[in-house]
N, C-alpha and C positions, 0 to 999 in steps of 0.2 A: 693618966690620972683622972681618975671622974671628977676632982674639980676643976681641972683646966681648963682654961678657953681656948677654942681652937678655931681656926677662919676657915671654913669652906666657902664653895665657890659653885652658883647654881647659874639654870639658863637662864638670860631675860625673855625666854619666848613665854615663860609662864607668867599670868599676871599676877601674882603672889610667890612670896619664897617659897622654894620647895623643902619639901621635908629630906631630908640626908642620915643617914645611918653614921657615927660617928668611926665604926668600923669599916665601912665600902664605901665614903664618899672622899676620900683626901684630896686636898687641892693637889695637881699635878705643876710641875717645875716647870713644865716648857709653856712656850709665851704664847703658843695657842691654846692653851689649855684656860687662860686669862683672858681672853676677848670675851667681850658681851654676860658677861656677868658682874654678880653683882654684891657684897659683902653684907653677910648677916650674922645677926650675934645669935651665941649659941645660949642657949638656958637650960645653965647649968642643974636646974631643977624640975624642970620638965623633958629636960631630953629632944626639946622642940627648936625648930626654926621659925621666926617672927618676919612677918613682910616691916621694912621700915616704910616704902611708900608705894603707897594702895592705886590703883589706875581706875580711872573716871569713866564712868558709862559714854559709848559713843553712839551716836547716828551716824552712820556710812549708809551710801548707794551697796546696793547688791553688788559685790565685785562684778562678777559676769553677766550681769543684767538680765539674772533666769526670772524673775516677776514683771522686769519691764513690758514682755507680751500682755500679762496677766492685765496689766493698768492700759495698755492702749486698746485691745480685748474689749473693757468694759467701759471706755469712752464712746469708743465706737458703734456698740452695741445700743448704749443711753439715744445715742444721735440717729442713729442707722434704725431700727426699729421703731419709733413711730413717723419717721418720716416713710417711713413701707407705707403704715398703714394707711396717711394721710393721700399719699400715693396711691392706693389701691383701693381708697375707699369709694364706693360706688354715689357720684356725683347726684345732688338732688336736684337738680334742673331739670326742667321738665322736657326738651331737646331728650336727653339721654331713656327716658324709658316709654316716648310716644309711637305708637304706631305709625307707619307710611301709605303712601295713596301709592299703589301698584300702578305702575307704570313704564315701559319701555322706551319714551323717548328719551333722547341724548342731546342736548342743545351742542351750539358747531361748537364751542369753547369748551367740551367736558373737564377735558384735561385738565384745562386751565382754572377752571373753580373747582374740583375738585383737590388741585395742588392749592387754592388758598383755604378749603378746608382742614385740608391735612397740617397745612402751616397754622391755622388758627387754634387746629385740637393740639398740634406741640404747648403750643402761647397757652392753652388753659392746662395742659398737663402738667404745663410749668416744667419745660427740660432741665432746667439747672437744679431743680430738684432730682429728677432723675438719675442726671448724674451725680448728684451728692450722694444718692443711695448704692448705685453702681462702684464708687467708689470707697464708699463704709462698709459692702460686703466683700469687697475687693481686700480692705484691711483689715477686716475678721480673717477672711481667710488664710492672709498672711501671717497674721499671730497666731490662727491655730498650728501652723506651720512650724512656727518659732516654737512654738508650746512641743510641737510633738518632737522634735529633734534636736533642741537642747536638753542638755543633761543637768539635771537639779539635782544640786546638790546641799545635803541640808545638815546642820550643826552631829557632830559626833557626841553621842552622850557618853561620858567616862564612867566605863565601867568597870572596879577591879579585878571580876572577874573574866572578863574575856581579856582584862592585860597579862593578867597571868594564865588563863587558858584552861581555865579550873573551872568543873561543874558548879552549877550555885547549892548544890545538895554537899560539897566536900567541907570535910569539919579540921579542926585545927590542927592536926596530923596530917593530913592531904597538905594543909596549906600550907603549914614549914617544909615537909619535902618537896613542894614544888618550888618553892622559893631557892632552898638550900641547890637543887637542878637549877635552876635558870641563874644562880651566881656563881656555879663554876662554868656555864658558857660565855657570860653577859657585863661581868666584873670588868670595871675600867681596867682592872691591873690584869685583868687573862684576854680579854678580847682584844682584838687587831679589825680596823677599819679594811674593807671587803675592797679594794681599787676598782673593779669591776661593776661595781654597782655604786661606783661616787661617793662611798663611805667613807664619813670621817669622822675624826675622835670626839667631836661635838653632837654627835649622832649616838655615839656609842652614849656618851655621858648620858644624853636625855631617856633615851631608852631606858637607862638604866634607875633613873631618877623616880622614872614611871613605873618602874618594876616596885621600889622600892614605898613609892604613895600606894600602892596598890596592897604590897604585903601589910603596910601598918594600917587600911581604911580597913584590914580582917582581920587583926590581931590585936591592937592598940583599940583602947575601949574610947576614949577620948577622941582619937582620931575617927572612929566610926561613927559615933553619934555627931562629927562634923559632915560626915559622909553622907550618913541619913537625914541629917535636919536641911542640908545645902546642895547635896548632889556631887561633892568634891571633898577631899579632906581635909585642904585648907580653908575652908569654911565658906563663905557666903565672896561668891564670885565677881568680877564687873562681867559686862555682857553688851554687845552691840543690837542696836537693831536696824534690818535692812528696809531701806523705803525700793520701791517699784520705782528704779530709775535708772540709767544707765550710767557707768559711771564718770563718762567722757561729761555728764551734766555739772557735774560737782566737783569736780575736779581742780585746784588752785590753780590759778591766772585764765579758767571760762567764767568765772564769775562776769565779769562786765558782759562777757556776748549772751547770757540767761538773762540778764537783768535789763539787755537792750530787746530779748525777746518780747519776753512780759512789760516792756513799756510799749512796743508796737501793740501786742495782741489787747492788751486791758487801754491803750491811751491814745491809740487810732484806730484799728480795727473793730473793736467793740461799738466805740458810739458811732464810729460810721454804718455800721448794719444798725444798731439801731434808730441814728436820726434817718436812713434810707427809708426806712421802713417806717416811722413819725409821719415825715415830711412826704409819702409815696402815699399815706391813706389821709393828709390832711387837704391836698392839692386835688383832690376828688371831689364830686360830689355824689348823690346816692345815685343816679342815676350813668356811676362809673364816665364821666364828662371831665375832663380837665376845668380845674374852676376858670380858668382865666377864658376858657369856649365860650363854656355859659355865660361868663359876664359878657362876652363879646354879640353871642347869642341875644340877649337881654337888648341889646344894643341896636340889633338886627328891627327888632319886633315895633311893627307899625299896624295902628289900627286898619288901614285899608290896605293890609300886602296881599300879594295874591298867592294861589299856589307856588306858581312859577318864581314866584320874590322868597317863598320858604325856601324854596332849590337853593339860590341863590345866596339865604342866609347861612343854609347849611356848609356852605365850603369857608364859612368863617374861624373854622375851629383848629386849636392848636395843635390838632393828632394828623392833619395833615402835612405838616413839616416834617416829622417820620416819615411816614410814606414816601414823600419827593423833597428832600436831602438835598441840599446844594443843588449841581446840574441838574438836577431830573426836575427842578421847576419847572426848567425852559424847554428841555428836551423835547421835540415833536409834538410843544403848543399847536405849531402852524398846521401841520398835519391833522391832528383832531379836528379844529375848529374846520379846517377844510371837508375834513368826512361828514361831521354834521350838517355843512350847511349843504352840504352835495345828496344827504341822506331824503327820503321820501316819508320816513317815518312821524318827520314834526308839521307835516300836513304846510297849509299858509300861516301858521302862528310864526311869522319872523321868522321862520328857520328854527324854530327852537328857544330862541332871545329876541324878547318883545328890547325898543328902543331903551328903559329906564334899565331891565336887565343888562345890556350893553353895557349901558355906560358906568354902573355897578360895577361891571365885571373888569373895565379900564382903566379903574382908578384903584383897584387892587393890587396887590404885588404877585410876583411870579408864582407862587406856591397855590395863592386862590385863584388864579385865573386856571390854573391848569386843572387844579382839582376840582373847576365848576365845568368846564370844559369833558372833561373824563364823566366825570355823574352825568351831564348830559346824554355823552355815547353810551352808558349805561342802559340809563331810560331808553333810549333810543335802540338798543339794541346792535349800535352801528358796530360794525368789525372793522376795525384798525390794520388791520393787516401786518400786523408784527408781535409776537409774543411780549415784547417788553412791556409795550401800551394797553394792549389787553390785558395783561395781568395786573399791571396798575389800573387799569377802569375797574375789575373786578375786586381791588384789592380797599377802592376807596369806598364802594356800595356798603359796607357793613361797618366804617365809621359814617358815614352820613345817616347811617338807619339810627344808632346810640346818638348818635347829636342831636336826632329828630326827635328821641325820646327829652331826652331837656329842655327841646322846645316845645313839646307837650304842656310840658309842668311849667313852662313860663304865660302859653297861651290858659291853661284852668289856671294860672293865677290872677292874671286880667280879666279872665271869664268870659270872654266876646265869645257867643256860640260860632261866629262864622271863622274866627281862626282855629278854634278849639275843634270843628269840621276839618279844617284847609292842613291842622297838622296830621292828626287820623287819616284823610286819604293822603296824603304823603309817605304815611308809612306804607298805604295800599300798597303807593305806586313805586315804591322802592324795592321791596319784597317781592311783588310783580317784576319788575323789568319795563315799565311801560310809563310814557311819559304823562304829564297830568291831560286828564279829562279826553284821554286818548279810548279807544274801543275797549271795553270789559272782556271780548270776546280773545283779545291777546293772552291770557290767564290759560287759555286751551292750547296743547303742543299742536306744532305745526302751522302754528294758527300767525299770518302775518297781516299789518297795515294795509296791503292790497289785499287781501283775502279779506278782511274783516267787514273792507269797505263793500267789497261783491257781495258779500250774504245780505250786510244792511239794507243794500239797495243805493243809486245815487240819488234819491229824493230824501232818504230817509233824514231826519231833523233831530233826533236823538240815538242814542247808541242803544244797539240791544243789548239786553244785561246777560249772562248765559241763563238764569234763569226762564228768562223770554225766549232765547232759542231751543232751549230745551224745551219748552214747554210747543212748541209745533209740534204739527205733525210728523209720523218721522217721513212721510215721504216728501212731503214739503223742505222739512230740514235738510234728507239728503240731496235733493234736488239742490237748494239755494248753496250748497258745500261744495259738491262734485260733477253737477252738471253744467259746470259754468265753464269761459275759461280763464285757466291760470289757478283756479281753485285747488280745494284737496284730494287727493287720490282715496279709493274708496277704504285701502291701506289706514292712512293718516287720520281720516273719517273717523272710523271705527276707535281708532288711539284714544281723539277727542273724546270720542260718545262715553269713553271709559271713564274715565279720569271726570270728565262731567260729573259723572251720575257716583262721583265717589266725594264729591267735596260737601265739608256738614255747612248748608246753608241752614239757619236756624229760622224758624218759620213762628211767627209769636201767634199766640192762642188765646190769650186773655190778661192782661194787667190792670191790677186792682189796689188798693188800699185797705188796710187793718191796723188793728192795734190788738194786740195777743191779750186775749182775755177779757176784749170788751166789743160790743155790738159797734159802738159809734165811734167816732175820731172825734178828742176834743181838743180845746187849745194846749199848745206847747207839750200835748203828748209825742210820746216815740212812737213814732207811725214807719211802718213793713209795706214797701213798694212790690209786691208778689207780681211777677211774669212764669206768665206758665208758655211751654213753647218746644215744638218740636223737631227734629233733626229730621227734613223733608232734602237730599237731595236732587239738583235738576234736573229733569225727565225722570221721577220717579212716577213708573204705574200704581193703578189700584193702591193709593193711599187711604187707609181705615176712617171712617170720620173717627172724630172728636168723642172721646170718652167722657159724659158731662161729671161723672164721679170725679176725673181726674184732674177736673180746673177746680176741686175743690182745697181749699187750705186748714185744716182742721187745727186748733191748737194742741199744741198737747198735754196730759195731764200733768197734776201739780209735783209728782213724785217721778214722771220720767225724765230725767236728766241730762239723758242722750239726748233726745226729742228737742231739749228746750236748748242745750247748745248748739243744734244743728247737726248734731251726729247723724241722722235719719232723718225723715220726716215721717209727721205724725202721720196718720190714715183714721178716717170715719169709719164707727163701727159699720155701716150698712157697707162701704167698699170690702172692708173684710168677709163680710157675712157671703156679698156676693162674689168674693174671690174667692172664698173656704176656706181660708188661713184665718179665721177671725181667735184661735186661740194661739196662735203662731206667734211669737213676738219676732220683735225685728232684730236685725243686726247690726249691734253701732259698731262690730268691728269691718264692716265693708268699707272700701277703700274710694276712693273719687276715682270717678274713670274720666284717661284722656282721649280726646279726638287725635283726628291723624295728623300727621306734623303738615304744615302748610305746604302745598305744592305749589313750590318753588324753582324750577330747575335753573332759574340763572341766579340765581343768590345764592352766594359762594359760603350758607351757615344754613344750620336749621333751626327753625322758627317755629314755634307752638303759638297756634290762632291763639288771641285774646280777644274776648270782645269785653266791653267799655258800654254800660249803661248809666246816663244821666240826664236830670231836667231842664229844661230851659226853659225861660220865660218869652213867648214867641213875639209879645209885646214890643219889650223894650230888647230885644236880642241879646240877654245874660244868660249866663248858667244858674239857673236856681239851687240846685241838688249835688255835690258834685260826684264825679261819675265813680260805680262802683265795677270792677273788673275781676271777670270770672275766668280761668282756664280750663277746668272740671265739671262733669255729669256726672251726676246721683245714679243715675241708670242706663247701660248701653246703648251705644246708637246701633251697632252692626251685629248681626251675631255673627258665628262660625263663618258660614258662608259668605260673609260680606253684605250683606242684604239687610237693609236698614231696619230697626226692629221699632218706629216711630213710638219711641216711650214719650211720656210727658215728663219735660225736664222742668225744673221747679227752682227758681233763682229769688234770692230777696235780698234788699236795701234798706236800710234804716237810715234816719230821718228823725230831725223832730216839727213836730206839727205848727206852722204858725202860731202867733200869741190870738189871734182875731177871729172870730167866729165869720166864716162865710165859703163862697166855694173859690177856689185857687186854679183855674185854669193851665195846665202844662202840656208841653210839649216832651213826649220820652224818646230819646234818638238811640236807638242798639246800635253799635256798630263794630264790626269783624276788623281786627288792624290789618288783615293778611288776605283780602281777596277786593276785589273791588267791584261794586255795584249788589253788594250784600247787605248793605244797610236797610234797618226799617227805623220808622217812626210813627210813633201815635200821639195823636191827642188825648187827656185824662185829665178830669179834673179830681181837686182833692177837696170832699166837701169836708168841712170842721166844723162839728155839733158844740154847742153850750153843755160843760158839765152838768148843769142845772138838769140836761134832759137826760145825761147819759144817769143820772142817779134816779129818776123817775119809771126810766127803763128796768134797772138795777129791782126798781120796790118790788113792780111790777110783773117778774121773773119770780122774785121770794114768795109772792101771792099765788103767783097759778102751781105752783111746785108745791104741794102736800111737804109737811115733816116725814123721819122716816119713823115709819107703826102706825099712819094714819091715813085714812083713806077719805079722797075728795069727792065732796059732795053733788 
């Protein structure tokens, strides 16, 4: 009877009622036919089935965890690519793009400092970065992995007509006869569950349920416009969405092991990388020194210490505890101090330890004795005769070099010229290999203590600098070198001669005082300390005199911008004129060129010369000026062939001018940190005019200069 109520019975797999045909849906007798559904009223007016309660949108993990690649994929990726780049970024230090001095000898230890290079370039490539990258393309890889041989699987959109198997062009003739075919195979009351393929009557029913959404979302006008407006005929769906997780994450009773995850990685992990990383750049200071060295350092510093007591201050620092760890303070003390004093190299200076260094050294604990001990062998050149001690001698030379840099910047903070000297040749002698105030001519390979002493001569009362040997004649030179005996072989000779005539000793040519833009220097002006100076190495022939154009300093004009930051230097119209480029402008995109890395062969780093200009008052023995430090030349020193091309190289320091009108007598000390017996020094005074005159000069200039459209009389 069409007004009866009658009870069907649909799946709960659906999440709304299903619609039922009052003609092919009847509830069935038997007690499986009753499981897992669910009672809905019919309406009587509509001919419809009504959901009584509606299912609530979910968040679930991806069952199969097909996006979880996708999320670890692009973690990895975020991390793993710019630490590439950081990784492969080409380093600005100036070590990494300087030229080498050519040369074939091998000191007896090569192995051994070049295993602490190799160890030092890990320590700045930073391996655990390395590995972090080796291991984030490691785990790309492996997701792409996942990506390509899981099967993704993604939502079925419900469509009626491929349930019923019907073109989308078939009109409503097509779609009753297909319907009317698929219910006499498909009918709960004619179909039989298939054993063979697992089927069974709850199978059949839904099938058939889906047959029957499907005929009414293409017949039933109501039911269609639920189709088209929702995508479904029972109207507007719930719907999950999957996060990129796996589902073992989310899973009830892992909650507490995720929540114990994310309290290690957000509530230990986290701030321990970053107070590491706080407290790893705060414990520094700029000259990369452990602060508690420096303070130590600081501690060290006495107005009358000697070279020898710098040595001594330097093994105060906290980075040799690294180095010799527990045992190896004590390890093969006795032995060292025994090679030293047995050594020939520290001449009658105490063996190396004058008495107050001694007792310095006694009252120290096991880590400083040994690592003042070791630096000695260093200097000294002594061979330990065991790889372990050797490689720790060569291992502490490049922490006592950075220590020596901080006590640089403690000695220009007291400003005594003679320690501000005593740190600078310590760097010599460190970089060298050679102990203080020992032969210059050790700097040359092959070149030993007893040899140095044979070329000197046994009267001789000061050392020759290589400059002074070079500068002999050569038969004279080879004579005092090879015709001695115990001296060099004509072999070794020749090595030397090489390596000589390649080192930039810089040779000064003129230093002077300006003020850019004005004739005179007056009070409390910014006054330009100009050296002009040229890259002469020793035993160079036929060197060009002095170009007088080229000691000159020309300002430059008010519009060129390069010029006035340094980008180039300016040039006098008459240099132009007589070099033919006078309509040629310059180029302020040329680069600074560098000299060649310091020849060094027992210094287990390499090291770009710096040299260090500043004034002193020779008076009272202060630093007036404090010192400016150049690494770079405006113009080559070598060309192609190696063969020094003597430009004028043009360096300036700024300054400001006394408050006092008068002249200011100084002392200018250049000195190279990385070769020893390379330093000059000149006298210069700085005279300071009254503005009163610089503006009478000024009138002066207005007067003899015509306006322009007028011609003088």
């Amino acid at each position: 009877m069409p007004g009866d109520v009658e009870v069907v019975c649909v799946s709960v797999t659906q999440p709304l009622a299903d619609l039922a045909d009052t003609e092919s849906a009847r509830c069935d007798t038997d007690a499986s036919m009753r499981k897992k559904r669910k009672v809905a009223e019919w309406s009587t007016q509509n001919n419809r089935l009504f959901a009584l309660t509606p299912i609530p949108t979910k968040v679930d993990p991806v069952p199969t965890g097909q996006f979880f690649p996708y999320f670890i994929l692009t973690i990895s990726a975020l991390i793993t690519v710019p630490l590439t780049f950081s990784l492969l970024k080409p380093t600005k230090e100036l070590e990494s793009t300087a030229p080498r001095i050519k040369s074939d000898f091998k000191p007896p230890d090569e192995n051994l400092i070049q295993g602490q290079k190799r160890k030092q370039w890990r320590r700045e490539r930073r391996l655990k970065r390395f590995i972090a990258v080796v291991t984030g393309y490691a785990t790309i890889a492996l997701m792409m992995y996942l990506i390509a041989v899981t099967k993704t699987t993604a939502p079925k959109i419900w469509d009626p007509y491929d349930i019923l198997e019907i073109p989308r062009s078939a009109d409503e003739r097509k779609i009753n006869k297909r319907y009317r075919d698929l219910s006499r195979v498909y009918h709960p009351d004619k179909a039989r569950p298939d054993e063979s393929k697992n089927q069974t009557v709850d199978d059949i029913n839904e099938y058939w349920v889906e047959l029957s959404k499907a005929y009414k979302a293409l017949t039933d006008e109501e039911v269609r416009n639920n189709y088209i407006q929702f995508g479904h005929p029972d109207g507007k769906q719930s719907y999950s969405i999957g996060i990129a997780l796996p589902k073992f994450i989310v899973t009830e009773g892992n909650g507490k092991y995720v929540l114990l995850i994310y309290g290690l990685l957000l509530g230990v992990l986290l701030p321990y990388v970053v107070g590491k990383w706080w407290y790893g750049t705060q414990k520094m200071t700029k000259e990369k020194v452990l602060l508690a060295s420096a303070g130590s350092l600081f501690r060290e510093y006495k107005e009358d210490i000697t070279d020898s007591g710098v040595v001594n201050a330097l093994t105060c620092g906290e980075e040799y505890k690294e180095v010799l760890p527990g045992n190896k303070a004590e390890n093969g003390l006795g032995k060292i101090e025994k090679k030293i004093n047995e050594s020939p190299t520290f001449g009658q200076k105490a063996k190396g330890l004058d008495p107050l260094d001694r007792k310095t050294l006694e009252q120290s604990d096991g880590t400083r004795r040994k690592a003042l001990a070791l630096l000695w062998a260093y200097l000294g050149r002594v061979s330990l005769d065991g790889s372990t001690l050797d490689n720790e001698k060569y291992e502490v030379a490049p922490l006592a070099l950075a220590l020596n840099e901080s006590w640089t910047a403690i000695s220009l903070a007291f400003g005594n010229v003679a320690q501000i000297l005593s740190a600078y040749h310590i760097s010599q002698n460190l970089i060298q290999a050679i102990p203080p105030h020992a032969s210059p001519l050790l700097q040359l390979p092959y070149v030993t203590p007893a040899i140095a002493s044979a070329i000197e001569g046994p009267n001789a009362r000061d050392h020759l600098t290589i400059q002074d040997f070079m500068s002999l004649p050569e038969y004279k030179r080879r004579r005092l070198a090879t015709d001695q005996p115990n001296v060099l072989e004509i072999g070794q000779y020749n090595t030397a001669v090489v390596v000589a005539r390649q080192l930039p000793f810089l040779q000064l040519e003129k230093v002077f005082f300006k003020v850019t833009g004005e004739k005179v220097i007056t009070q409390s002006s910014l006054v330009q300390m100009v050296l002009k100076a040229r890259i002469i190495p020793p035993g160079t022939a036929n060197v060009p005199p002095v170009n007088e154009l080229d000691l000159e300093d020309v300002d430059p004009d008010e519009g060129d911008v390069d010029a006035l930051v340094g980008r180039y230097q300016a040039r006098s119209k008459r240099a132009k004129v007589l070099d033919g480029n006078e309509d040629k402008p310059a180029n302020p995109d040329e680069k600074p060129l560098q000299p060649p890395l310091a020849y060094a062969p027992y210094l287990p780093r390499d090291h770009s010369p710096r040299w260090h200009v500043f004034l002193a008052d020779s008076k009272l023995g202060k630093m007036a000026v404090p010192p400016f430090t150049f690494t770079t030349f405006n113009k080559p020193l070598f060309d192609d062939a190696g063969n020094p091309t003597f430009n004028m190289q043009t360096f300036k320091m700024q300054f400001q001018a006394p408050p006092q009108v008068g002249k200011y007598p100084f002392t200018m000390h250049l000195i190279c940190d990385s070769y020893v017996g390379m330093d000059s020094k000149m006298d210069v005074v700085l005279e300071v005019e009254d503005s009163a005159k610089a503006m009478e000069m000024m009138e002066e200039d207005e007067i003899s200069e015509p306006d322009e459209g007028t011609s003088a009389m």
